[in-house]
N, C-alpha and C positions, 0 to 999 in steps of 0.2 A: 465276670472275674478278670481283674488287669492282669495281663500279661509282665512278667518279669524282663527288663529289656537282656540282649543275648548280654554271654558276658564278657566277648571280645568288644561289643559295643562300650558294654562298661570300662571296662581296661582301656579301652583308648579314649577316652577322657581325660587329660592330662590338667594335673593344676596348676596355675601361674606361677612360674619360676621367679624367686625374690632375683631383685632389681629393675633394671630399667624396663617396663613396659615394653613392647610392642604396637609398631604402628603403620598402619598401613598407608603413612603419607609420607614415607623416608626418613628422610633424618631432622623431623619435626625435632627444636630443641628450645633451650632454656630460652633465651632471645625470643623466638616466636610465642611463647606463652606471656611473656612480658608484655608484648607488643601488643597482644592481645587483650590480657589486663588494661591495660594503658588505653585503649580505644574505648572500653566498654565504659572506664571512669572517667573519662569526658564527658560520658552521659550522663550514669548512674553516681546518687554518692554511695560511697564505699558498703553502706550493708545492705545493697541492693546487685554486690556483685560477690556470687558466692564462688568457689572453686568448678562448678558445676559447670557455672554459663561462660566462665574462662574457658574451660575445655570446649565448651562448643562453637565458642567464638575461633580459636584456634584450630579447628576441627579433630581435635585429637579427644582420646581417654584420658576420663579426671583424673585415671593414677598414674596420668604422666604428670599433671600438674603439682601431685602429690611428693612423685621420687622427686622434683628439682624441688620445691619449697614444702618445707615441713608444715607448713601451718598459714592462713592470709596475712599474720604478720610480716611473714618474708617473702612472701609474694607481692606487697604493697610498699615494703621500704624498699625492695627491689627496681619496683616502680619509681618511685622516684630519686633512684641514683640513677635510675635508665633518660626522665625527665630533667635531671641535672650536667649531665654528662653532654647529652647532643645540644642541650641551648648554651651552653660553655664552650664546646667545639666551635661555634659561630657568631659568639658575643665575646671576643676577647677585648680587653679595655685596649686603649690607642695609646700609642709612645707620647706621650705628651704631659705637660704639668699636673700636681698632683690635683687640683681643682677641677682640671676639665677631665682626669678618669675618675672623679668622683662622680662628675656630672652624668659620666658616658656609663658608671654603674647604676646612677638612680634612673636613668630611660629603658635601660636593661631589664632593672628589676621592675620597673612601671609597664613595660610592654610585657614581662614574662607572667606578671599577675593579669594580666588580661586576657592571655591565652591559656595560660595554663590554671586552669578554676581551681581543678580535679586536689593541686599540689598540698594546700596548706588543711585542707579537709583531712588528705591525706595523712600530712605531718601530726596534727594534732589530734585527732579526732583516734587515728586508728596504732597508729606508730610511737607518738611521744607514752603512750600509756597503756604500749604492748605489756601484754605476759611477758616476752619472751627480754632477758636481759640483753643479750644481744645486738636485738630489733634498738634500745630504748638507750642504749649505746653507742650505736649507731645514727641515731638522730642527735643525741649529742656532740657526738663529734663534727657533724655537718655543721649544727650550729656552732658549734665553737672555734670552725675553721670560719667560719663566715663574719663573726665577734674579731676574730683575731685579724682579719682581712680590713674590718673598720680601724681597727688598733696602728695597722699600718699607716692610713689613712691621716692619724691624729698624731703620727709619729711615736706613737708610745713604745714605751721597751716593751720585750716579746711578754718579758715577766709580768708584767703591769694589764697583760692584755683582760684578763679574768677578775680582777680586783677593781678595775676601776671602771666606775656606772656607764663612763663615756662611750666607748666602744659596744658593751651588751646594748642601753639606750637608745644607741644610732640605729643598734641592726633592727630593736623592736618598731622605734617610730617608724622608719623607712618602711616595713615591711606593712605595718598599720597603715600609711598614707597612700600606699600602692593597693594594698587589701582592700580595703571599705569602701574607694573610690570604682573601684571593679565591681565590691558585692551590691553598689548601691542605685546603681543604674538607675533604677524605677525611682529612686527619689530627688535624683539629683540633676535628672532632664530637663523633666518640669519645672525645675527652678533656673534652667538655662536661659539668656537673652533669645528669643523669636529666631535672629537671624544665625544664630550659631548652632551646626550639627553635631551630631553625636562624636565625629570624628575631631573639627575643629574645635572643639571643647574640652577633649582629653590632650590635645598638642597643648592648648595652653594650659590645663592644671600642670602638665608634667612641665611645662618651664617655671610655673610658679613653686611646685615642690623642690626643684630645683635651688633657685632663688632665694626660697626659704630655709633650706639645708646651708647652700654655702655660701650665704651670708651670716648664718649664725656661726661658721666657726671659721671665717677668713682670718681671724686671727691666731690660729693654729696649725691653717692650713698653707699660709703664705709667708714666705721670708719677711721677718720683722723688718720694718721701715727707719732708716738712721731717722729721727727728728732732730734737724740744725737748731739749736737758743740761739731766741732773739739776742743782738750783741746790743 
């Protein structure tokens, strides 16, 4: 026959009080969960990382992961404002003509697709076609600050920036030539020359995407030239 436990033992059982969790690592917060996220989708793609292995990554309880983000949608667009913010902090374009910070944006974006695998998984896969309006809000507006940053680019008025193919196009191709060239490793070695490494071979596709970007809009991008007639 079980024993009924006493009932002071019962009574002091207390149930978790709404809000912030408790935790026994201090002041474990929003930031470190991020951080954490962010480590584990370097590795993992995204539905390989549930709130769970977040929390253990960060060593805390998933219902802290839970009070700061309602759902993986805002714990992954999270993530990548956290991914956009510190390569921004350290990649600012250089005082200089508008050609060579176009240029000093395309190695940027060519070095940031190399390192950062985890980002466009992220954007697309999990965030452009969140539930949450929000979240899908939220990745619009990144892109369309990033649209309207090419729009400067091509001198366009701010109004023009959304209507005209130029600007969206730029941000898609750029992103696509930096992207594929990253995703494609395995295919695109073995068709490298013998003597040239993995290393010397991504220097020069990035001066040929280059090359190929602003040359096709030098004419946009540079003070038109007086032409003298012949007298």
């Amino acid at each position: 026959m079980k024993r009924k436990a006493p009932a002071s033992a019962a009574s002091g059982r207390k149930k978790r009080t709404r809000g912030r969790p408790r935790t026994d690592h201090g002041s474990v917060g929003r930031d470190t969960i991020v951080t954490a996220a962010r480590q584990l989708l370097e590795k993992l793609p995204p539905h390989q990382v549930p709130n769970v292995l977040v929390a253990k990554k960060a060593g805390v309880d998933p219902a802290l992961v839970r009070y700061y983000f309602e759902n993986r949608e805002e714990l992954f667009i999270a993530v990548i404002e956290d991914m956009l913010s510190k390569w921004l902090a350290t990649h600012q374009p250089p005082d200089a003509p508008l050609a060579e910070k176009l240029a000093a944006h395309m190695q940027s974006m060519f070095d940031f697709s190399a390192r950062m695998r985890s980002m466009q998984r992220l954007m697309i896969d999990e965030c452009a076609q969140a539930k949450s309006p929000a979240v899908r809000a939220r990745v619009r507006e990144l892109n369309a600050g990033a649209v309207q940053g090419y729009a400067d680019y091509l001198h366009l008025d701010p109004s023009e920036a959304e209507t005209s193919p130029d600007p969206l196009f730029m941000h898609v191709a750029i992103i696509g030539l930096c992207e594929f060239y990253a995703a494609a490793q395995a295919m695109i070695l073995p068709l490298a020359p013998k003597h040239l490494d993995a290393k010397e071979l991504a220097v020069r596709y990035e001066q040929f995407i280059c090359k190929l970007v602003l040359d096709g809009l030098r004419s946009r991008i540079e003070p038109k030239r007086k032409i003298k007639a012949d007298v």
